[in-house]
C-alpha positions in Angstrom: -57.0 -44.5 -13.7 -53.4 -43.9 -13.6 -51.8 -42.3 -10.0 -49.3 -39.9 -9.9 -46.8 -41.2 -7.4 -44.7 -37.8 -7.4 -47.9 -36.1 -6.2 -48.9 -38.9 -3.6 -47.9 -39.3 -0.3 -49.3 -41.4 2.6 -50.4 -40.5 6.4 -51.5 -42.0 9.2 -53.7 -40.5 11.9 -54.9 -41.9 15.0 -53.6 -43.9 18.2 -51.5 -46.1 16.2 -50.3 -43.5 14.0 -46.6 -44.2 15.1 -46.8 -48.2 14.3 -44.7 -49.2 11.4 -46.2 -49.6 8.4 -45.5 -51.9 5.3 -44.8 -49.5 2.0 -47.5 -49.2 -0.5 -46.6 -50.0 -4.0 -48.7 -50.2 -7.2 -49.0 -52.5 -10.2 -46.1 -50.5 -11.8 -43.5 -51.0 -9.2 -43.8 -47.7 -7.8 -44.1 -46.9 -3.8 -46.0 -44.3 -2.3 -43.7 -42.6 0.4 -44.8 -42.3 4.1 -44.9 -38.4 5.4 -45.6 -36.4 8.0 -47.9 -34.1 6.9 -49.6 -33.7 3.4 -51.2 -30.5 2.1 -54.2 -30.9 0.6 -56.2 -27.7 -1.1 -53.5 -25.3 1.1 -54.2 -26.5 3.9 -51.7 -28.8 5.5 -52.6 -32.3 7.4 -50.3 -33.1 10.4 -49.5 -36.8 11.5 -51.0 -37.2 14.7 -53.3 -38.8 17.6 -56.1 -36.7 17.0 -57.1 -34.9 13.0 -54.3 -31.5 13.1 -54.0 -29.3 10.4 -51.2 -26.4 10.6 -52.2 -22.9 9.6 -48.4 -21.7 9.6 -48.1 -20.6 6.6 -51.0 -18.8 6.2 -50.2 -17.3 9.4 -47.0 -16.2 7.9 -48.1 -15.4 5.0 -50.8 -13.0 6.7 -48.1 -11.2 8.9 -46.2 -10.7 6.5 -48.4 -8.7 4.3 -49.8 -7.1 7.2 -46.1 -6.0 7.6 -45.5 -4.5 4.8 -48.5 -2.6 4.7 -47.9 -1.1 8.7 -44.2 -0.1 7.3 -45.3 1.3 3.6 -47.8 3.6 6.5 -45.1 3.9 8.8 -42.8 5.3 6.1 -45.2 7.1 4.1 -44.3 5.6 0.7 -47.5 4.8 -0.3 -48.6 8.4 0.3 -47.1 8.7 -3.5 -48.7 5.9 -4.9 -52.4 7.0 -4.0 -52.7 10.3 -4.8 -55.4 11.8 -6.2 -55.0 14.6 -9.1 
């Protein structure tokens, strides 16, 4: 099975989660880099004591849609966009 090493990454979580760590490399001379945080299916994994995921950009992501909508309201230019004939 071949690995993608542009799509891997490596984290650590738990108490020793800040203890230096020798670099993984495969059979074709490749490393896998070391990160902070990985996002796996949207959702991203935080380096840390304890399991973290960040919801950030969903949160942002949510706000800002719910943004536009309250100012499209606000505004009343969706008024044109829905009417009914």
């Amino acid at each position: 099975m071949a690995i993608n090493v542009r799509k891997s990454s490596c984290i650590r979580i738990g108490h020793r989660m800040d203890a230096q760590c020798a670099n993984i490399s495969l059979s074709t001379s490749s490393v896998i880099p070391w990160v902070d945080e990985i996002k796996y299916l949207g959702i991203c994994i935080l380096q840390s004591h304890t399991f973290q995921c960040s919801l950030a950009n969903h949160r942002r992501s949510f706000y800002g849609s719910a943004n536009a909508i309250w100012e499209n309201w606000l505004h009343g230019v969706g008024e044109s966009r829905f009417a009914i004939n």
